[in-house]
N, C-alpha and C positions, 0 to 999 in steps of 0.2 A: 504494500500500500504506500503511494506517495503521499507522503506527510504536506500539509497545507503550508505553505511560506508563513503565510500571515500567522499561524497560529500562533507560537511563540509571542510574538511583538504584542497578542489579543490577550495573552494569559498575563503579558507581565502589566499592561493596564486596568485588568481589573485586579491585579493585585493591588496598586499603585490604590487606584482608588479606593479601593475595604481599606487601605491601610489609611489614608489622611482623612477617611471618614470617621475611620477609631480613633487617631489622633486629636480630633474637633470632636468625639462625642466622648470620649472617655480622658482626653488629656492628658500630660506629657507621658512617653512609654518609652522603657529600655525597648535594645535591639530585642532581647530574651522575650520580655514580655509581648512585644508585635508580634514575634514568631509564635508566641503560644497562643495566642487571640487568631492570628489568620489561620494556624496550621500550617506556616513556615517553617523553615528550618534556619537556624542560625543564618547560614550563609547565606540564605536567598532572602530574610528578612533587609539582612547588610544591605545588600547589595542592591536591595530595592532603597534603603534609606539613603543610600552612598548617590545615586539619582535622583530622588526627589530634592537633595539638599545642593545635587549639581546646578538643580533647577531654580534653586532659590525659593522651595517650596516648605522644605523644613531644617529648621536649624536647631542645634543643640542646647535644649532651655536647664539644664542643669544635668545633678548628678543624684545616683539614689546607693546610696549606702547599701554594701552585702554583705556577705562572708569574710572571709579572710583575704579574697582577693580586692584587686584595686576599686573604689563605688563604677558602676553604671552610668553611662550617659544617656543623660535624656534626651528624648527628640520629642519632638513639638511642632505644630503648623507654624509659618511665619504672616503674626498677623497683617503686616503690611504688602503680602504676597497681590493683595487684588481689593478692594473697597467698592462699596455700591451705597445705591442711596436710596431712602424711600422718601415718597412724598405726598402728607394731605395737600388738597388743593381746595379752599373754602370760599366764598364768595369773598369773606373780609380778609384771610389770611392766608399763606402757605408756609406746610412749616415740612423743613427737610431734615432726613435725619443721615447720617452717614457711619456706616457700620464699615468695618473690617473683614475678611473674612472669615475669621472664627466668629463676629456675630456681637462683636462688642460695639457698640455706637459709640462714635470718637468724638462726635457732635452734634447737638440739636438745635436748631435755630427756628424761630418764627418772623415772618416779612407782612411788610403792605404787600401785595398785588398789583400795585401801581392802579392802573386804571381797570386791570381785568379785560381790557378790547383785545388784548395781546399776547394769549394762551405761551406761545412757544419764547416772548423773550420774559414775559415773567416769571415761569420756571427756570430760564437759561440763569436770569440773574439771581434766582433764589441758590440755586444751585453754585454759582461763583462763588455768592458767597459763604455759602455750609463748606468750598472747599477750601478758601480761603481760611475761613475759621478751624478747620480741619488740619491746615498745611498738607496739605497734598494737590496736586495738579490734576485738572480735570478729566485729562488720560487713563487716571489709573482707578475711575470709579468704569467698572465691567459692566453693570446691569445699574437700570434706572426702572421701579415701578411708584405708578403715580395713583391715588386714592381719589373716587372723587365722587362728589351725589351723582348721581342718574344710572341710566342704562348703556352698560359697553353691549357693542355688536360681538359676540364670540368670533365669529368668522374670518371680519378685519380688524378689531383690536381697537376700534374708534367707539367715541360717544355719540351714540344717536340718538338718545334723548338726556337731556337733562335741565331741569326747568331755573333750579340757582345760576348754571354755569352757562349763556347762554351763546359765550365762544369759544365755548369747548363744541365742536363738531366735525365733523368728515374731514378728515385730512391733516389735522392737525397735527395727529400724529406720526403722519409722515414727515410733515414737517419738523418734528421734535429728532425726528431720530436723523436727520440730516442735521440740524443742527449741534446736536450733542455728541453727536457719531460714537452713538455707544448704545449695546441694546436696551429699547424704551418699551416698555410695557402698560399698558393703563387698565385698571380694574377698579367695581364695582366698591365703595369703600366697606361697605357692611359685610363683602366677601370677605376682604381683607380682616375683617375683623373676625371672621371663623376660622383664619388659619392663625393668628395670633391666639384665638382659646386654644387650638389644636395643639400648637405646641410652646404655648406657656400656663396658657391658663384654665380653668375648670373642663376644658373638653380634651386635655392632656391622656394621649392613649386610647382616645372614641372613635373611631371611625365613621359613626353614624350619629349625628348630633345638627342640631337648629340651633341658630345664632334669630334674638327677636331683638333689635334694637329698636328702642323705646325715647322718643325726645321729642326736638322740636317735627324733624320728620320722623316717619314706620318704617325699617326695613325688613328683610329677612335675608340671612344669610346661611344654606343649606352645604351640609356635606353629606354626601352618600359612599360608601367603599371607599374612604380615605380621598374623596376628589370633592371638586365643590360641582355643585350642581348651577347652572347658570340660565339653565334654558335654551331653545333655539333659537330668538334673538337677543337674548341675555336677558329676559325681563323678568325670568323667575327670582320671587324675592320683594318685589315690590307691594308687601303687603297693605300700604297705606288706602289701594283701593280696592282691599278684602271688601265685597256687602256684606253690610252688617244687618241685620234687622231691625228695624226702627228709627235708621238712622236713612238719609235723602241720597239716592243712588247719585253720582256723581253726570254732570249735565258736561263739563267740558274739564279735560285734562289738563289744561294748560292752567288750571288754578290749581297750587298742592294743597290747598286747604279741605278742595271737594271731594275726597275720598271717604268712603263710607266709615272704614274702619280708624282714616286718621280724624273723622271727626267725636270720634266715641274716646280715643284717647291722647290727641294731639295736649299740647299746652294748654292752649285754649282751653278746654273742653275739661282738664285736669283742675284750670285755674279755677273755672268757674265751679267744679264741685268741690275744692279745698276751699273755698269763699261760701258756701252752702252746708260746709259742715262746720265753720269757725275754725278752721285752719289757717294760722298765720303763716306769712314768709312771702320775699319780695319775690320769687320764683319757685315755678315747679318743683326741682329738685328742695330747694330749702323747704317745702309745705313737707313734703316727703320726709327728711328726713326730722322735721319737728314734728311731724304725725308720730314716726319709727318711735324718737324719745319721751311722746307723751301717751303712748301704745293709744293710739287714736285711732281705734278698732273699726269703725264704721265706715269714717275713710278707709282706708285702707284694702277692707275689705270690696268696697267699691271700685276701687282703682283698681284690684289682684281680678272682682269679677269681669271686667270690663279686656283688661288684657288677656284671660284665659277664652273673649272669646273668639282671638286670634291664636293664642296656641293650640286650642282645640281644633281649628280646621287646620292647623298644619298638621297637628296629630292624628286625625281621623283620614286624612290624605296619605299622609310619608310615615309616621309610625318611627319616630326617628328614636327614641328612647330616651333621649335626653336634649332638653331648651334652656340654655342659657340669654340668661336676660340682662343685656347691655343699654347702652347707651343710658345719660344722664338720669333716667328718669330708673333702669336697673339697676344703674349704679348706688343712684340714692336710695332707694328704695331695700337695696342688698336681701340678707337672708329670711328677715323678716316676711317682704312684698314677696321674694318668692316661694316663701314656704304656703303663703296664700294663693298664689297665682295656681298652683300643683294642688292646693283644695280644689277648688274655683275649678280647675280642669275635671277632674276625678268626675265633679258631679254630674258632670253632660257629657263628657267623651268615656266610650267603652274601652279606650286604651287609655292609660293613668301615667302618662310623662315625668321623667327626674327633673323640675325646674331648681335651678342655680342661680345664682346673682354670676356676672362674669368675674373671673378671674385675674384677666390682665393686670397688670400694672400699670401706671405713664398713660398716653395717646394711645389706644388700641387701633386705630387703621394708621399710623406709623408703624408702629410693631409688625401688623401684618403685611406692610409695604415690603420690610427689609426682611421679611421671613421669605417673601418670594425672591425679593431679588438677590437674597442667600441661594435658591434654590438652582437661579437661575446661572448667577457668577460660579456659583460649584460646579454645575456640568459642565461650565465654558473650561475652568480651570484643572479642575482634576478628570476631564474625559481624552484630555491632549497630553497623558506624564510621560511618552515614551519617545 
């Protein structure tokens, strides 16, 4: 049998890559220790470390103490190997954050938008200066993903609908990536926000889990089999014009107020029942979280019935087993509103949902920005070690 040329060169890149994947998920490793994790052997652990460090991919972050013989040296990723950057983009503000490639943010900055007519140079300049602020040049960020309200096209990667951003559309994003000349990406921000629970926050290890973000807009942010669900035109998610019952079926999309379900729990609609049950606080989240401290049970319980009666139709539809409840109004709200929200469901859905407050930390569609365009700079970087 004639052995395949390529083989060899195939086998030492997926070596290459289990290994800087264990070195970013497990942290600094002797030769010894790589080799017992991949099922190497000494020499060919080496010999893989002795190239990746040719490559400027890992370098020796210390030593670990053994036996009698001399300590171990550690190997490690080198975090300034590659950088990317994630970014919300908000009608008032854009804020960019710049990670490394093990996943540490080097900097976070928040900007004007200048006037917002100018999609591609108001990222360009946000983005100057995260790298400015970062000292790094803006060659060496790999991947760029961008957060933002509306609906992306899955197919071309643009925004086709989005009612805050109103020059954000077709083309822009061509236009972003000529001018940054680096891969540019844009996604749904409420997505962004269900890979940030995936792998930080309360949906850590779920593969099948609802992201229900709760605030001034409704979103929904779905994963199914470890992937996010987006839709055929990406518009799955857009919970705000769930019909609700009782509430005025929506006459024209172009208002975001008229959505059935964003009017049962938008701010408005929250403001005006925190004001009907003597609930003080200059906003939403404050009525909330002085309901939480004065266990101000009837609110509360109205606001948990109100929003279960959008996790129950995502539950009676997708059966996801687990809803985590973000945004300002989950956040405030925390384990309290969602241990009511997961009542509130129980009683009218035949399936009974684990509702969560989220987990995140910081900015959550930042987090999920730079959890992609980690995902995204890691193939580019570790699928070329040979």
């Amino acid at each position: 049998m004639v052995q395949s040329p390529g083989t060899p060169r195939l086998l030492r890149r997926l070596n290459d890559r289990s290994a800087l994947e264990l070195l970013l998920s497990v942290g600094p490793l002797t030769r010894a220790e790589l080799g017992e994790l991949t099922g190497l052997s000494k020499v060919t652990a080496g010999q893989l470390l002795a190239r990746l460090e040719e490559r400027g991919l890992v370098e020796v972050a210390g030593e670990r103490a053994g036996g009698r013989g001399p300590n171990a040296a550690l190997y490690g990723v080198v975090p300034s190997s590659a950088y990317v950057a994630g970014l919300e983009v908000l009608p008032e503000s854009i804020t960019v954050g710049v990670a490394d490639i093990t996943g540490k943010i080097v900097v976070e900055i928040t900007v004007d938008p200048l006037d917002g007519k100018n999609p591609v140079k108001t990222v360009q300049s946000a983005v100057q200066r995260a790298c400015a602020s970062a000292q790094i040049e803006l060659g060496q960020l790999r991947s760029f993903v961008i957060g933002t309200r509306g609906v992306v096209d899955p197919a071309t990667g643009d925004v086709r609908f989005s009612l805050d951003l109103p020059g954000w559309h077709v083309g822009v994003l061509d236009n972003l990536r000529r001018t940054l000349g680096a891969s540019v990406t844009i996604e749904n921000d409420v997505n962004l926000v269900a890979l940030a629970e995936h792998r930080y926050g309360a949906a850590t290890g779920q593969d099948d889990f609802a992201v229900v973000w709760a605030g001034i807009g409704q979103g929904l942010g779905v994963m199914l089999g470890g992937r996010l669900h987006r839709g055929i035109s990406g518009g799955a998610g857009e919970i705000g014009w769930l019909p609700v019952p009782g509430q005025p079926l929506p006459t024209d999309v172009s208002q975001p107020k008229s959505g059935s379900y964003q009017r049962l729990v938008g701010h408005d609609a929250l403001e005006e029942l925190a004001a009907l049950h003597g609930v003080p606080g200059r906003t939403v989240p404050d009525q909330l979280r002085t309901a939480v401290a004065r266990n101000a049970e009837s609110y509360l319980d109205e606001v948990a019935t109100r929003l279960a009666v959008g996790v129950a139709a995502i539950s009676v539809v997708l059966d996801p087993g687990l809803v985590v409840l973000s945004g300002d109004v989950g956040r405030a709200g925390g384990e309290v509103l969602a241990a009511k929200v997961e009542q509130a469901v129980a009683r009218v859905c035949p399936t009974r949902p684990r509702v969560v407050t989220t987990g995140v930390t910081g900015n959550p569609v930042l987090r999920g920005a730079l959890v992609a365009a980690l995902e995204q700079a890691r193939e580019q970087v570790f699928s070329d070690t040979v």
